[in-house]
N, C-alpha and C positions, 0 to 999 in steps of 0.2 A: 410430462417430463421435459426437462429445459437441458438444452446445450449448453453449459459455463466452460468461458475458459479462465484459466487465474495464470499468472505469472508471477513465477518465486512462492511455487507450494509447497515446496518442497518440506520447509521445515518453518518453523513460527506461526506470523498471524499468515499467512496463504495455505500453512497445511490445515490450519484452524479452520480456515474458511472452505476448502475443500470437501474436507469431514462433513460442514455443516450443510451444503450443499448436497454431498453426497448423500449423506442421512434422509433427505429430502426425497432420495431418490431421482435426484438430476444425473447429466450424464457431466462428468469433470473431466475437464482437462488439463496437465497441469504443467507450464512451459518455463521451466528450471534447466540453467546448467549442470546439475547435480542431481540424484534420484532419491526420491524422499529420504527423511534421516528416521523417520518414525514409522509404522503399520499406517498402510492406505486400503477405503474399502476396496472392494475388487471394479466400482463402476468410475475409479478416478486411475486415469492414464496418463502418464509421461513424457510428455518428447522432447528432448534435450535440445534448448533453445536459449540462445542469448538473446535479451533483448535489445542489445546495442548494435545487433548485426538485424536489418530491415528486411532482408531478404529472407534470414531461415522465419521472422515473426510472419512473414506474408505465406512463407511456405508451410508452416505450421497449421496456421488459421484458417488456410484455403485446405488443405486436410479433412481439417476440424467439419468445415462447411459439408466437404462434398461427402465427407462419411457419414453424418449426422441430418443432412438436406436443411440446416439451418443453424443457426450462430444466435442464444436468444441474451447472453449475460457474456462480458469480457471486463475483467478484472483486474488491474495493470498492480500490480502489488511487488512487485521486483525491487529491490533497492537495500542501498548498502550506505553506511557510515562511518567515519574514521572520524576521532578526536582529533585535532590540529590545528595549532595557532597559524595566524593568518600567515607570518613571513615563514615558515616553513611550508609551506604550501606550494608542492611543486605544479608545471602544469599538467602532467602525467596522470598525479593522482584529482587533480580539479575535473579531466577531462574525462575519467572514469565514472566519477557521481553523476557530475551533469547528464555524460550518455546514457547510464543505467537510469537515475530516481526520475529522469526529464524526459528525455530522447526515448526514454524505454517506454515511458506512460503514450507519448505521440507516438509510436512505430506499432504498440499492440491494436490502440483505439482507432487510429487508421484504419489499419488491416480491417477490423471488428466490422466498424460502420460503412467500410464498402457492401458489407453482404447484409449490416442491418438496414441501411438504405433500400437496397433493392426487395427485402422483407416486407419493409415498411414497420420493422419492428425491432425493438431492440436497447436494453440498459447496458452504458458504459460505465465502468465505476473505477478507482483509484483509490492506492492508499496516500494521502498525502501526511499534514504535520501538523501539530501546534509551532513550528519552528518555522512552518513558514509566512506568520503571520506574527512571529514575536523575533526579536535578534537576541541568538545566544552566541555566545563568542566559543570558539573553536571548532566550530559548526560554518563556516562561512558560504563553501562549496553546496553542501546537505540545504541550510535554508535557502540560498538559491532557486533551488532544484525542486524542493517541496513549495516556495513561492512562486512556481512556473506549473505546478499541477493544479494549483487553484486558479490559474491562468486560464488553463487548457479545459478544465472543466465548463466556466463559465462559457467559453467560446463555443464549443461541442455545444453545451445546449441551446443555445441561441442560433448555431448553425444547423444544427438535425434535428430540430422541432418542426413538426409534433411529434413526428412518429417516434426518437432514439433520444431519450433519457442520457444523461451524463450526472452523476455527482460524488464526492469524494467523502471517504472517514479521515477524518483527523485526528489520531491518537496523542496521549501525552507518555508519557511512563507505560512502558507494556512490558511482562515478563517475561521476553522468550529465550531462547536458548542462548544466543547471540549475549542475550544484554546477562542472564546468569554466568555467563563464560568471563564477560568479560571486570566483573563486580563481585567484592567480595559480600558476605553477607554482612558487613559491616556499611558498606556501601550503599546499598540496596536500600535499611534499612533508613541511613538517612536521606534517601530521595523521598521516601513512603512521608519521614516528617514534616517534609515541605509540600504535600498533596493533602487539601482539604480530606480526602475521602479514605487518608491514609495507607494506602497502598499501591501499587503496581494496579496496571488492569491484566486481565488474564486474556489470553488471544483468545480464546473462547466468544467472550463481551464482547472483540472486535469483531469478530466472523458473523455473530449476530446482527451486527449495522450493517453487513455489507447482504446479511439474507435478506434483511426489513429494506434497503433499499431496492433491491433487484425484484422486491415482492407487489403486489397487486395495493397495496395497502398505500404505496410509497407511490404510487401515480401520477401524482401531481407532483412533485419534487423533482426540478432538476436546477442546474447552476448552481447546485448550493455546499457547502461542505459539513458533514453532520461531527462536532465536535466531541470527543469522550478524552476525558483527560481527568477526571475525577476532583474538577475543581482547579486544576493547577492553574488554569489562565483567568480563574474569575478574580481573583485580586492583585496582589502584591507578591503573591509565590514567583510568578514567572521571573521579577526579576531577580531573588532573592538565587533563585537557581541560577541561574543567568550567569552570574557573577561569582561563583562557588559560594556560596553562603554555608555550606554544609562540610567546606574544605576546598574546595578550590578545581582541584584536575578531576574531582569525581563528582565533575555532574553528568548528569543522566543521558547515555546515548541513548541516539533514537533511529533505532535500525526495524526496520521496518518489514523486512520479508525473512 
């Protein structure tokens, strides 16, 4: 039975990945400003944590350690998006993503690998982007943010090897609550036309990349980020979206927790 902890499980692809952990029969922890929006099994617990504040993440995770006598999986899945063209872009709201999708990934995985360190054992993982390896415009801040998780991955493993694992999923179109709130089904419906595999991915698919990595199977794997995006980056879609090809202000956010 493994310790995981995930940040922003509350609801999306972190509760997805929770569940699927839990199911497992791991023990979960799940570090959200907010308390689940959905049914959580009874072995995943709560504790109200921003990840942009470094102290409650250390306090949290040192918790985590001494109740558990080990920290084997930490998950940095936190993160938010807002559509917005570049010159409206205050620095208020720049300095929120940054903290949360960037700052929040370094303040959990910190915290994590001081006590996988001293284990000698232990996978880091992260939800990053397809955006942050392609430019979508009104997205400036977000791909920033997800091109600094791919950053921070590669680093971690190269600096806590052997023993501590780092690598990232990179979604494309996912359908969580977030992205149905904020799309009509008219919307949705032409994001699905511009993905090779025709659809949204379900957080389900992602929770599954993030078990196969933190699993015995994925061993050999770190610095790398595992791509699920249903085809959208293998050709000409990316920039087709890019640009609203499907209409312009409804391209597809990518919120991620």
């Amino acid at each position: 039975m493994r310790t995981v902890v995930i940040s922003g499980a509350s609801s999306g692809i972190g509760h997805a990945t929770a569940e699927r952990f839990a199911a497992a029969g791991d023990h979960v922890v799940n570090l959200d400003t907010r308390p689940p929006t959905a049914p959580t099994r009874p072995t995943v617990r709560w504790i109200e944590t921003d990840v942009r504040d470094w102290t409650a993440v250390d306090r949290a995770v040192d918790d985590v350690q001494a109740r558990h006598g080990r920290l084997d999986v930490a998950i940095a899945n936190a993160g938010i998006s807002v559509r917005r063209p570049i010159a409206e872009l205050t620095e208020a709201q720049a300095r929120h993503v940054i903290e949360t999708n960037l700052l929040g990934v370094l303040a959990l995985w910190r915290s994590a690998a001081r006590h996988m360190v001293r284990q000698e054992s232990g996978t880091l993982l992260a939800t990053s982007s397809v955006n942050g390896s392609r430019g979508f415009p009104l997205y400036a801040d977000y791909n920033a943010s997800k091109a600094g998780v791919g950053a921070l991955c590669r680093t971690f493993a190269v600096e806590l090897s052997p023993h501590v694992r780092a690598a990232c999923v990179s979604p494309g179109a996912v359908l969580t609550p977030m992205q149905e709130a904020e799309y009509t089904p008219e919307m949705l419906r032409a994001v699905n036309r511009h993905i090779p595999a025709g659809r949204h991915a379900d957080t389900r698919e992602i929770a599954e990349a993030f078990f196969y990595l933190a699993s015995d199977q994925a061993r050999f794997m770190t610095g790398q980020e595992l791509v699920l995006d249903g085809g959208e980056t293998a050709g000409s879609t990316t920039s087709v979206l890019a640009r609203g090809g499907f209409g312009g202000p409804g391209a597809p956010a990518r919120t991620t927790d």
